[in-house]
C-alpha positions as CSV (number, residue, x, y, z in Angstrom):
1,X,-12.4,7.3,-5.1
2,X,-9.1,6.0,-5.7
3,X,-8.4,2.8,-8.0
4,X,-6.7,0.7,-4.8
5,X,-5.9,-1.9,-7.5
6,X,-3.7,0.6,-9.2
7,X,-2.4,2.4,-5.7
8,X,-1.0,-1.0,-4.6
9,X,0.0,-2.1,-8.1
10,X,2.2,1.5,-7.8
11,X,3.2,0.9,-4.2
12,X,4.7,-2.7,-5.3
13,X,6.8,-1.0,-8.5
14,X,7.7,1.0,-5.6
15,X,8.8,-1.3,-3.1
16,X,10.6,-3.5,-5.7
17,X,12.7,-0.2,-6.9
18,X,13.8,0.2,-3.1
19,X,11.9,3.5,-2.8
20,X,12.0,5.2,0.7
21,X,9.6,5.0,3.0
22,X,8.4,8.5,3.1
23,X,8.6,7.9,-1.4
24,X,5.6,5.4,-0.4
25,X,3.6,8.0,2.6
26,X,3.9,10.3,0.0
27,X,2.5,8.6,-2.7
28,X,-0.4,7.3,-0.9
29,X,-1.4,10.6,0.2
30,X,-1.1,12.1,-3.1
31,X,-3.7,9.5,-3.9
32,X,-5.9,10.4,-0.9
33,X,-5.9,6.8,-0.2
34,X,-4.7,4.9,3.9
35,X,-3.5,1.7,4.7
36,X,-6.3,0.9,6.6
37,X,-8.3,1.3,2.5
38,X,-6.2,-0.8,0.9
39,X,-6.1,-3.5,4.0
40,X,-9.7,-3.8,4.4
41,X,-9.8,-4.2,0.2
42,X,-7.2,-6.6,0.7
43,X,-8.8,-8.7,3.8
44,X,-12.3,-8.5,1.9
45,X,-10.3,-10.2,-1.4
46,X,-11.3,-7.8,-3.4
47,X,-8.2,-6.2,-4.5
48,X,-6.7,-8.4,-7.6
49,X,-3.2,-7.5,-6.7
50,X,-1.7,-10.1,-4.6
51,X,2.3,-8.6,-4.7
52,X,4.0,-10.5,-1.5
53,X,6.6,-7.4,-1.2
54,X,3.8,-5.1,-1.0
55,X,1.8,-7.0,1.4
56,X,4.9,-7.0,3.4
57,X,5.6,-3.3,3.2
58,X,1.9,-2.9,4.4
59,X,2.1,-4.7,7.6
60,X,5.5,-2.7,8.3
61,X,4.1,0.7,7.6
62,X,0.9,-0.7,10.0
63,X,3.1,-1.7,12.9
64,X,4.7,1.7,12.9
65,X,1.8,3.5,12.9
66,X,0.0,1.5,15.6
67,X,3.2,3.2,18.1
């Protein structure tokens, strides 16, 4: 199983650096690791992470994949 600490740690060095979009899909799948993983981590508190940008970029990626 992935390290979702580390994934969203990654995703957040990402976000910050401007990375595109499809940078971030593309990451995550690499990792073998969903949004819906690291949001349920996230909603049960138990990822230590707490990176505003990334939480952000979370709830957009979400909402586009919810159309």
């Amino acid at each position: 199983m992935a390290d979702l600490d580390k994934v969203k740690r990654n995703i957040g060095r990402m976000v910050d650096q401007s990375a595109p979009e499809a940078d971030i899909d593309e990451y995550l799948r690499s990792e073998g690791v969903s949004l819906d993983q690291i949001r349920a981590r996230q909603r049960d508190g138990m990822c230590s992470t707490d990176h505003v940008a990334v939480n952000q970029e979370i709830q957009i990626h979400s909402a586009r994949l919810e159309f």
